[in-house]
C-alpha positions in Angstrom: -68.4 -48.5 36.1 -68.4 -50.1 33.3 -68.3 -54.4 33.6 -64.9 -55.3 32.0 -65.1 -58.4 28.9 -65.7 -61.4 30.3 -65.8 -60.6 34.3 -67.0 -63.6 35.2 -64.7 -66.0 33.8 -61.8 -63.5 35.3 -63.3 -63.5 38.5 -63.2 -67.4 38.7 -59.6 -67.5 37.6 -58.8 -65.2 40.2 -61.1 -67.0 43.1 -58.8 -70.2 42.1 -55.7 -67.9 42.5 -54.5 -66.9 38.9 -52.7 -63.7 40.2 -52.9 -62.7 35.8 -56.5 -62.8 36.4 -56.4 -60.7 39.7 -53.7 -58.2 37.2 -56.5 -58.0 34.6 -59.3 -57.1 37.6 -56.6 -54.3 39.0 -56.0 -52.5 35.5 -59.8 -53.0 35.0 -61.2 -51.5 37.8 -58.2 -48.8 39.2 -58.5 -45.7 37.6 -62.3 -45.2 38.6 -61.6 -46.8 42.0 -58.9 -44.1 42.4 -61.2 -41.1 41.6 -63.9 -42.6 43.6 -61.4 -42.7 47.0 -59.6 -39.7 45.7 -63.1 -37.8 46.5 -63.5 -38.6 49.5 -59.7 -37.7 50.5 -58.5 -35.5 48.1 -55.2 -36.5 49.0 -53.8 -38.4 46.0 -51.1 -40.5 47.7 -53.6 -41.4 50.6 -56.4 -42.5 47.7 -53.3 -44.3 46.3 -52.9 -46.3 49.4 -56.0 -46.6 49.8 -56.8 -48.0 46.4 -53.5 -50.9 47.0 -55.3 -51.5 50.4 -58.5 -52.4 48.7 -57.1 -54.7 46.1 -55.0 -56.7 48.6 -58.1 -57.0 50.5 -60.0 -58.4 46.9 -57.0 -60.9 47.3 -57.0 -62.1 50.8 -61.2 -62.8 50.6 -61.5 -63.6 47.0 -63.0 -66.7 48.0 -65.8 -64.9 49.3 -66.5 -63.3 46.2 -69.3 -64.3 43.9 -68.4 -64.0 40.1 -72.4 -64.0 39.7 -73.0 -60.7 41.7 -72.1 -57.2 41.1 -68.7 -57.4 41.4 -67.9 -53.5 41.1 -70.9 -53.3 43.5 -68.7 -55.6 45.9 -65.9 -53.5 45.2 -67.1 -49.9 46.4 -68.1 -51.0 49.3 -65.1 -52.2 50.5 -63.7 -49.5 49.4 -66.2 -47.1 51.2 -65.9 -49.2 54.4 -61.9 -48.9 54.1 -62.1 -45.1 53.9 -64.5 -45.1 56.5 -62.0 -47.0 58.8 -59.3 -44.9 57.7 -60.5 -41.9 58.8 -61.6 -43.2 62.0 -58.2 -45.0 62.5 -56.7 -41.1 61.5 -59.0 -39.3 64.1 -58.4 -41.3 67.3 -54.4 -42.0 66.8 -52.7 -38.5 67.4 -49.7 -39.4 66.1 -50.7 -40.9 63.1 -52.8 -37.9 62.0 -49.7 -35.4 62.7 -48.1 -37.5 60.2 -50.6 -37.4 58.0 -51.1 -33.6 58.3 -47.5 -32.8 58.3 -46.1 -35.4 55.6 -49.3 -35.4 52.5 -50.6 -31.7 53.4 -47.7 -29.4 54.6 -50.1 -28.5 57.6 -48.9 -26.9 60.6 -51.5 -27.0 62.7 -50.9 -24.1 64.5 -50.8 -22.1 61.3 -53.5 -19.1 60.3 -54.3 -22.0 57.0 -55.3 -24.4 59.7 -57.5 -21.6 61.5 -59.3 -21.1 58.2 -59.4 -24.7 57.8 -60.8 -25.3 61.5 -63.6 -22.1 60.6 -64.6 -24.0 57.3 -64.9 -27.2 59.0 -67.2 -26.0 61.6 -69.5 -24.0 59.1 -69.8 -27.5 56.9 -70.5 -28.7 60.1 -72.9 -26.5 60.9 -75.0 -27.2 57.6 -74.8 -30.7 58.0 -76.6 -30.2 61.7 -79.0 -27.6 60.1 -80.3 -30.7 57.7 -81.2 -32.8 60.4 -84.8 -33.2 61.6 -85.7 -31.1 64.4 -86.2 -34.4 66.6 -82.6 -35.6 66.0 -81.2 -32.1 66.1 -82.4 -31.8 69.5 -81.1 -35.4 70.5 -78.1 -34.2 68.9 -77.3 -31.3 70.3 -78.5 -32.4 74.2 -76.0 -35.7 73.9 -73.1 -34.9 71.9 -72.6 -30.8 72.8 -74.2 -30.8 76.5 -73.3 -33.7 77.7 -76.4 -35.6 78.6 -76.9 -39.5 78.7 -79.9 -41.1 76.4 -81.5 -41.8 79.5 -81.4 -37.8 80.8 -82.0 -36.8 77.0 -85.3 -39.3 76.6 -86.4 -38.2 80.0 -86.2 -34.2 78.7 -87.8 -35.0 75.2 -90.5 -37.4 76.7 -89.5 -40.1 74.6 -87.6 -43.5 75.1 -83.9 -44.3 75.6 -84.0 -46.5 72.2 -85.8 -43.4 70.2 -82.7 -41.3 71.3 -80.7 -44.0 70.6 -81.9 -44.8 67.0 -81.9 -40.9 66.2 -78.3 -40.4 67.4 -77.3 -43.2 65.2 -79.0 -42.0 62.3 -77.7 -38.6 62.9 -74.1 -39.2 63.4 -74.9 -41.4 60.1 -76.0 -38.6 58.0 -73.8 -35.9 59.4 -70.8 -38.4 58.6 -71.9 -39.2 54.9 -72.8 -35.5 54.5 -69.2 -34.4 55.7 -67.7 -37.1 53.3 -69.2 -35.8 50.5 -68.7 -32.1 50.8 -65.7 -32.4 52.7 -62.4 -33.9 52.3 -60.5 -36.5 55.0 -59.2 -33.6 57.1 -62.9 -32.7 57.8 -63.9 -36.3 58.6 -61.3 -36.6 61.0 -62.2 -33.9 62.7 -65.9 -34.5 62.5 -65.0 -38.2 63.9 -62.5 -37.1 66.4 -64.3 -34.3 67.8 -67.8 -36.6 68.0 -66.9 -39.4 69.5 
């Protein structure tokens, strides 16, 4: 992204609370910001929301903000982190996900679309788990789809309860970021409800 004219001295305005400067850092900065989310959603009202969310967010900490720093740098990772949460806050509250399936997509989820859906899911799944090192496959697979604690898993893999520890946190890492970028936000939350 491209730094906009004078970003620094903007950014100070709008740390003091010149809501023209905070405007000018909006027009700036939306459009990419919008395609960036809209990637990882593909749902253009949600990445619209999304977007609003992030800049009142810039608002409410724009104290914290360094005009010195990176500020589009700042920027996409709050974004990021707010998708992430999203989807999270999507997979675990039923009702909200309905809504969300029923109101921005038109899914019924008892349809043959959200069978296909559910079968493409589960093959992007699939090649997300078949990129994982053999290790973490194998933690992988003995926690999260048999059941197993990390002690019971360590003690069947003769390692320690912090090495199965460290690769199911890397793993669910990798298969999330994998899913977000070859997925869209209905795969997430299904990766993320399913998972955890």
């Amino acid at each position: 992204m491209e730094r906009m004219s004078m970003e620094e001295e903007v950014l100070l305005r709008m740390i003091q609370g010149d809501e023209s400067a905070f405007s000018s850092i909006y027009r700036h900065y939306h459009p990419s910001l919008y395609i960036y989310l809209l990637r990882f959603c593909k749902v253009p009202s949600l990445a619209e929301d999304l977007v609003h969310d992030v800049f009142l967010k810039i608002w409410e900490i724009r104290d914290r903000i360094n005009p010195q720093l990176s500020f589009s740098g700042y920027l996409y990772r709050i974004a990021r982190n707010h998708v992430f949460k999203t989807i999270t806050k999507l997979a675990t509250d039923g009702q909200m996900r309905e809504q969300l399936y029923q109101q921005l997509a038109g899914i019924d989820p008892g349809n043959s679309d959200e069978i296909v859906r559910t079968k493409e899911y589960e093959r992007l799944f699939e090649e997300a788990l078949s990129k994982l090192t053999v290790q973490r496959l194998k933690v992988f697979r003995l926690c999260r789809q048999e059941g197993k604690s990390y002690d019971e898993a360590a003690a069947l893999l003769g390692i320690s309860r912090n090495a199965v520890k460290k690769h199911m946190v890397l793993g669910m890492r990798f298969i999330e970021d994998y899913v977000y970028r070859h997925g869209d936000i209905f795969m997430a939350i299904w990766v993320v409800s399913t998972f955890y």
